[in-house]
KOLFI-330601 format. One record per residue (C-alpha): z, y, x. Coordinates in steps of 0.02 Angstrom, whole numbers, plus 50000, padded with zeros to 5 digits. Layout:
residues N
ZYX/...
//
This chain:
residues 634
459386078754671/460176070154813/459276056554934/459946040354924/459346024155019/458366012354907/458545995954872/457005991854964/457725998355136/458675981155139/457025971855105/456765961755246/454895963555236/454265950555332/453275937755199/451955941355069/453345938754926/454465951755026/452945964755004/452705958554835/454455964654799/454215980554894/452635985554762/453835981854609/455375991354694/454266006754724/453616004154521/455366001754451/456066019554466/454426026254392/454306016954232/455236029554149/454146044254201/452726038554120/452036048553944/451966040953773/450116038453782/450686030853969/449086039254047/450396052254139/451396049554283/452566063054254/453736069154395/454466085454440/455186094854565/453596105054621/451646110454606/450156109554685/448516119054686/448086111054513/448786110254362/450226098354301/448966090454172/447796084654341/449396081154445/450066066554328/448376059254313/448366059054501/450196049954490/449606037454393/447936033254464/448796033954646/449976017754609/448436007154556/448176005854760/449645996354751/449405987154584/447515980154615/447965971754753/449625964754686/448485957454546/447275951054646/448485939354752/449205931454596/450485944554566/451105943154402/451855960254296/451005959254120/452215971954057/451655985354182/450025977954190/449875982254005/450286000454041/449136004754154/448085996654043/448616005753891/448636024854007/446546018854043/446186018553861/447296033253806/446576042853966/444746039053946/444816044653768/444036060953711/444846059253551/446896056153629/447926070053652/448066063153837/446106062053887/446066065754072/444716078454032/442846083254081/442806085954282/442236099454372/441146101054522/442416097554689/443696091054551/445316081854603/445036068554483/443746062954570/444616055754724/445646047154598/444356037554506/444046030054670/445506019054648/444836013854476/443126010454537/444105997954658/445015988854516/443485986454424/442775977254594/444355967154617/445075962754496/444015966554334/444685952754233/446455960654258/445985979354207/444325980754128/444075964054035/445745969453944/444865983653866/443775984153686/442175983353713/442176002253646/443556005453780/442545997753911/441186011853867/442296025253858/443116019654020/441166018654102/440576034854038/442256043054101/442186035954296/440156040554270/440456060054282/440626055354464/438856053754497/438476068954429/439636082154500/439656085554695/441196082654810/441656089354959/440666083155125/441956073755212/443026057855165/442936062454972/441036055954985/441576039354980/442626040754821/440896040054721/440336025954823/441826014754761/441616019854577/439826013854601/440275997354694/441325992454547/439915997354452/438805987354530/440265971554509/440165974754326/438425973454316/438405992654243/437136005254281/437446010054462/436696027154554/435896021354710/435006038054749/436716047554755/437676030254828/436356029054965/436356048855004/438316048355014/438276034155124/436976041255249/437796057155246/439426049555292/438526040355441/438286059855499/440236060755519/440426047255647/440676052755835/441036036055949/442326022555963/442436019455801/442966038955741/442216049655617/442526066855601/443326071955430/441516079255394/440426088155515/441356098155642/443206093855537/444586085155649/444706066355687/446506064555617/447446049955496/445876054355367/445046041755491/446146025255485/446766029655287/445116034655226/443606032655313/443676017955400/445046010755233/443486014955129/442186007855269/443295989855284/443105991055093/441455991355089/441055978555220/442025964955129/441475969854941/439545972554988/439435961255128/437975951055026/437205965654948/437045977555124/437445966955254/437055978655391/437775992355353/439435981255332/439265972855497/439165989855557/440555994455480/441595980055519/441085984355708/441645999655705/443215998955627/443685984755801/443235999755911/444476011055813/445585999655807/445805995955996/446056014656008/447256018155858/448386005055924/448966019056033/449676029155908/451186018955845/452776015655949/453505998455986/454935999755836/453386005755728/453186019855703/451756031955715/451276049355802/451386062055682/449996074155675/448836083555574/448816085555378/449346076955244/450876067755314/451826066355138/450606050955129/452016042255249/451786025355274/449886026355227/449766028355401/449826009755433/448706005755265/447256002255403/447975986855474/448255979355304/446315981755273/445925974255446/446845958655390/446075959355227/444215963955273/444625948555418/444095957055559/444605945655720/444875960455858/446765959055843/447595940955805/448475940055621/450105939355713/449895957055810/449085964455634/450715958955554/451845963955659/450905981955680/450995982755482/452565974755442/453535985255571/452686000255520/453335997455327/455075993255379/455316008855496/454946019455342/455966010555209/457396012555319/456936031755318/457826043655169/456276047655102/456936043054927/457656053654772/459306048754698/458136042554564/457186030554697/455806041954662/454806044054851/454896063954884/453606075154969/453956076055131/453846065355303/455426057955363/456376065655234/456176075555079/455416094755147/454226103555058/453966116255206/452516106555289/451856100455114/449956104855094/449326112154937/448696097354862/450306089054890/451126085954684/452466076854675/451336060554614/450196063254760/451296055554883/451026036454812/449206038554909/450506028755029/450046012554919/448466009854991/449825998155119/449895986654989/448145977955013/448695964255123/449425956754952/447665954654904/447485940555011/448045921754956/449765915254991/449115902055122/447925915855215/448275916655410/448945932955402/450355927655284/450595911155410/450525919355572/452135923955642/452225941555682/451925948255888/452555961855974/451185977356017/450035969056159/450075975056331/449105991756334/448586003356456/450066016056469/448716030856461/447346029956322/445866044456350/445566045456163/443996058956162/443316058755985/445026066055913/445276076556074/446766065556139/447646058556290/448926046456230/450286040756325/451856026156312/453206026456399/453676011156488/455406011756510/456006017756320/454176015456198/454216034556178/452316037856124/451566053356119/449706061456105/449226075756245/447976088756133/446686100156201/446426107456011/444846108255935/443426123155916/443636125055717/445136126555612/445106125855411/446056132855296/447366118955251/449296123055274/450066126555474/448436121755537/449106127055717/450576116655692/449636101555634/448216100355749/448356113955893/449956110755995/450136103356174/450736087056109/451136076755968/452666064155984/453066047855885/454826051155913/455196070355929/453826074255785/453306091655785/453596107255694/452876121655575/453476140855574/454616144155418/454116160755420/453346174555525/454816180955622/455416176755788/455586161755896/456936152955767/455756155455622/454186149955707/454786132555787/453656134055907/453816114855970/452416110256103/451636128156095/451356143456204/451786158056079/451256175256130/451826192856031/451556211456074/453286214156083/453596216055884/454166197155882/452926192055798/451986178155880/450286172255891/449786153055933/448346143955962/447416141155798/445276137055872/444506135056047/443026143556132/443056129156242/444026110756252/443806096256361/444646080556464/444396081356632/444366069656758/446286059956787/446536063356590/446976082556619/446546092156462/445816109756478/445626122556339/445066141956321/445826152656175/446066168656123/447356176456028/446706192556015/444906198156084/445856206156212/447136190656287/446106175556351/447046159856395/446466144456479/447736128856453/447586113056569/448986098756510/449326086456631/449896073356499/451416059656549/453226051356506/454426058656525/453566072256627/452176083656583/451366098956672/450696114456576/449756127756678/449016142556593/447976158856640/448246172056529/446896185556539/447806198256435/446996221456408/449016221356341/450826217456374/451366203756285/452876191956275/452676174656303/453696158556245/453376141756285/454216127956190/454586108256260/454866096356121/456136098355967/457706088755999/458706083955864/460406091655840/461856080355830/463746081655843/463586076356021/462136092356098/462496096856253/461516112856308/460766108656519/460506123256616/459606123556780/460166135656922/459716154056923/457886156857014/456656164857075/455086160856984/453436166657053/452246176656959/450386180257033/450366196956959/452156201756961/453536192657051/454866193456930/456736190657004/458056180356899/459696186056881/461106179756932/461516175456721/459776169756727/458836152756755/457166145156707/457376128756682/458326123556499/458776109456403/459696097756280/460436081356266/460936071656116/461286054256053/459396054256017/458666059356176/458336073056325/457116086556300/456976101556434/455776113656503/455656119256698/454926134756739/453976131656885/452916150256892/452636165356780/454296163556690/455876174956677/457186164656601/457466151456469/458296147856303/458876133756190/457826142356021/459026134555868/457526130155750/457656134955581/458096122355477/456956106855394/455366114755506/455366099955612/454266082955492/455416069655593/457306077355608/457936092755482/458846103255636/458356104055818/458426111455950/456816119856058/457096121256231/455936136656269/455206146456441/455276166156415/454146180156524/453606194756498/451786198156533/451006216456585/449176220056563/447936209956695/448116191156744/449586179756751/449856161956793/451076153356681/451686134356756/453146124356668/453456106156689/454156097556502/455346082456502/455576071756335/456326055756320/457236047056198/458966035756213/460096034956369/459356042856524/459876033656651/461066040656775/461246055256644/459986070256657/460516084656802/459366095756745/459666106956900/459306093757029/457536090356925/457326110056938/456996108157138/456006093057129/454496101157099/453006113757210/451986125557162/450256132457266/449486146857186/447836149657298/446506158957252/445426145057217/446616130657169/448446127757088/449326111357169/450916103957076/452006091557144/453346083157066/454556068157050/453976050357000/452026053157054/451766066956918/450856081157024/448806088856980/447516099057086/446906113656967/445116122857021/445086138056966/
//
């Protein structure tokens, strides 16, 4: 099925009835994929770790993100309205041939009765009071099972708290032992700042803004009377994120890629719609709008639709590569959670501000809860977050990928390995990949030890095998950045370090530095004359390159395998090459990434003697161009 661009990618999205019109042009494709009994969203085209029965329950259940607040600001569908209505009965019903079922203990229908819960706190005239009074008690008993099977400990705690707020709306029996033990247990996940870990010791990632704190902005507005503290803390806390998370999207809108669960697109922006619902004041209406707004139209102009106008799995276009398990084809409408600024009147100052750029922000943020150093470029908006990695890892899909490499960019996205097998298959974006010579490579994946030093320099200790340790500092900066490692290594290795992916366009042009001599503490190792150390490309989108500045042997332009990369389906990997003998090595490479015109063009052989190395035995100095340059103790 081919990928078309939708009807809502000339939407000019900039007024509540534009948005309105967004909701219904997402809707219209899947009216026809819904099942007699209309309690089953049924789309194709892939699985997930459940079966197809749980998947289209998830489908349907997903769009009512998007349909309770389109209700709730005077948005008028009865037709569709009816339907969901209708797929409530049939799917609440023990006795229809499309009852959504008994759940299980750590079942996936219970993050989606957490939309439910939310429609009966909203809008329960719309949804509930609709139902026989025999429906409304098979509906209650069904959403009940909630409070009696256990969920994972991390954001899906808060999916029984919702059911139980719009409980509590209702004036049906609500369970405040389990509400109140999920609630304190989630006040365990927070760190500072306004983060939370994804549950204790799990990653600070887009689980934050989309769930956590989308749940916790919930919560303060709908229980404000009831708990008043805890929603003023809540409210409080969600400001502090917020001045932090503002780092993470780019002037034309878009946002930094990174970790799991990026098929939920533009539910990366769904926080600043609940900001401007929940009426927190730490941002003006204007810069919320704008941050939302832009956010919504860089993705609708994305081909991230089906022939159909059905949204595929995928990120900035349909891939199924770096898909998670979870990941059905119904699973990405989790992206409608955007919709909740609809909730609000038509004469609300969000809807009347006019919409502001990004405010003036530091151009480094030291972001420490999710292990981050996030930095804008001035001169273009290129955005990118500097990663020291993390001391767990879980069992979700390309972990390493998602949460372990050097950097994370807005604009160059990142990658995950097609397969096991070389340097083309791996994609090794942003990484230092090691192999014992079998070309099969190892990455980072968990840290003994992570931190942010002083200056923003992020320092890391891993090891690859018990054998090889490496410590990583990242000097983070636009369009410059400085990786040093020391690789501790009982065996002879190969090692590959990749700069960013650049996308591959009729217009590459492959840069090659000079051949050079490139030091190596252990082992000076000679280039020959065929050989250099410093690489890159250029396109219409952008520069990326690598300099080998000590430890390396030679470089290569690594032709990705296709649709690895979340942002662009080929590039292009710039990549540093050594070989590595048993003892200690020091591996030093300075990465350039910018996007657009470079002005003056990009020699990358005149950057290649711009910068100095000092290897001492108690300190590494670097010095480069533009002020970029770090003192190392070792």
């Amino acid at each position: 099925m081919g990928v078309i661009k939708h009807p809502i990618a000339s939407n000019p999205l900039r007024t509540k009835a534009d948005l309105a019109l967004a909701f219904q042009q997402l809707v219209k494709p899947l009216l026809p994929r819904y099942s007699e009994g209309r309690a089953r969203l049924q789309l194709t085209g892939s699985g997930a770790g459940y079966s197809s029965d749980v998947a289209e329950m998830e489908g349907f259940s997903r769009i009512l993100w998007g349909l309770v607040p389109f209700l709730a600001g005077g948005g008028e569908d009865e037709s569709f309205t009816q339907l969901i209505v209708q797929g409530i009965d049939n799917g609440t019903n023990p006795e229809h041939s499309e009852y959504w079922g008994k759940v299980n203990d750590y079942d996936q229908r219970l993050v989606e009765m957490a939309s439910m819960g939310f429609s009966l706190a909203l809008v329960p005239e719309q949804i509930w009071g609709r139902l026989s009074d025999e429906s409304q008690q098979r509906f209650y008993a069904w959403l009940s099972q909630i409070n009696r099977h256990p969920a994972y400990d991390c954001n899906w705690l808060f999916f029984q708290v919702l059911v139980n707020i719009g409980f509590r709306k209702l004036g049906l029996p609500v369970d405040e032992a389990r509400t109140e033990a999920n609630l304190q247990r989630i006040e365990q996940f927070y760190l500072e700042e306004g983060w939370y870990a994804d549950g204790i010791g799990g990653h600070s990632d887009y689980y934050v803004p989309f769930a956590i704190q989308y749940y916790a902005l919930l919560y303060a507005k709908l229980m404000k009377a009831e708990d008043p503290q805890r929603a003023e803390r809540f409210q409080e806390r969600a400001g502090q994120f917020a001045e932090q998370f503002i780092h993470w999207f780019a002037g034309e809108g878009q946002a930094i890629p990174y970790g799991r669960s990026m098929a939920y697109r533009y539910s990366q922006g769904a926080f600043w719609g609940a900001m401007a619902w929940a009426e927190d004041g730490t941002y003006s209406y204007g810069v919320l709008k704008g941050l939302f707004l832009r956010h919504l139209r860089w993705w609708f102009q994305q081909p991230i639709f089906a022939s159909d106008g059905i949204m595929t799995v995928g990120y900035a276009y349909p891939n199924l590569i770096m898909a998670e398990n979870y990941n059905a084809p119904g699973s990405v409408y989790w992206a409608m959670k955007a919709f909740l600024p609809l909730a609000l009147p038509d004469d609300h100052p969000f809807w009347q501000a006019e919409e502001e750029a990004l405010p003036a922000l530091p151009w480094v943020s030291v972001q420490r809860a999710p292990h981050m150093v996030v930095v804008h470029s001035a001169a273009t908006g290129h955005t990118a977050a500097f990663n020291t990695g993390h001391l767990g890892s879980n069992e979700h899909t390309h972990t390493s990928a998602k949460y372990e490499k050097f950097a994370y960019s807005a604009s160059f996205g990142f990658s995950v390995p097609r397969a096991e097998w070389g340097l083309s298959q791996g994609a090794f974006d942003s990484m230092l990949a090691l192999s014992e010579g079998d070309n099969i490579y190892r990455v980072r994946r968990k840290n003994e030890e992570t931190s942010i030093l002083v200056g923003g320099v992020l320092k890391s200790t891993w090891h690859p095998w018990r054998d090889v340790k490496v410590t990583t500092w990242i000097v983070p900066g636009l369009p410059w950045h400085l990786r040093v490692h020391h690789v501790e290594t009982a065996r002879e290795l190969d090692a590959a370090e990749g700069g960013f992916a650049l996308p591959i366009d009729a217009s590459l042009v492959e840069l090659r530095g000079e051949a050079a001599e490139c030091g190596n503490e252990a082992a000076a190792i000679a280039s020959g004359s065929e050989t250099t150390t410093a690489i890159g490309g250029r396109s219409g989108f952008g520069v990326c390159s690598v300099v080998g500045l000590a430890g390396y042997s030679e470089a290569a332009l690594i032709y990705a395998q296709a649709n690895t990369n979340l942002m662009h389906p080929r590039t292009a990997i710039p990549t540093l090459k050594a070989k590595l003998t048993a003892g200690e090595h020091w591996l030093v490479s300075a990465i350039y990434g910018e996007t657009g015109a470079v002005d003056g063009g990009f020699e990358l052989a005149s950057w290649q003697g711009s910068f100095k190395v000092e290897i001492e035995p108690s300190v590494i100095r670097i010095e480069g161009p533009h002020g970029v340059g770090v003192t190392i103790e070792r």
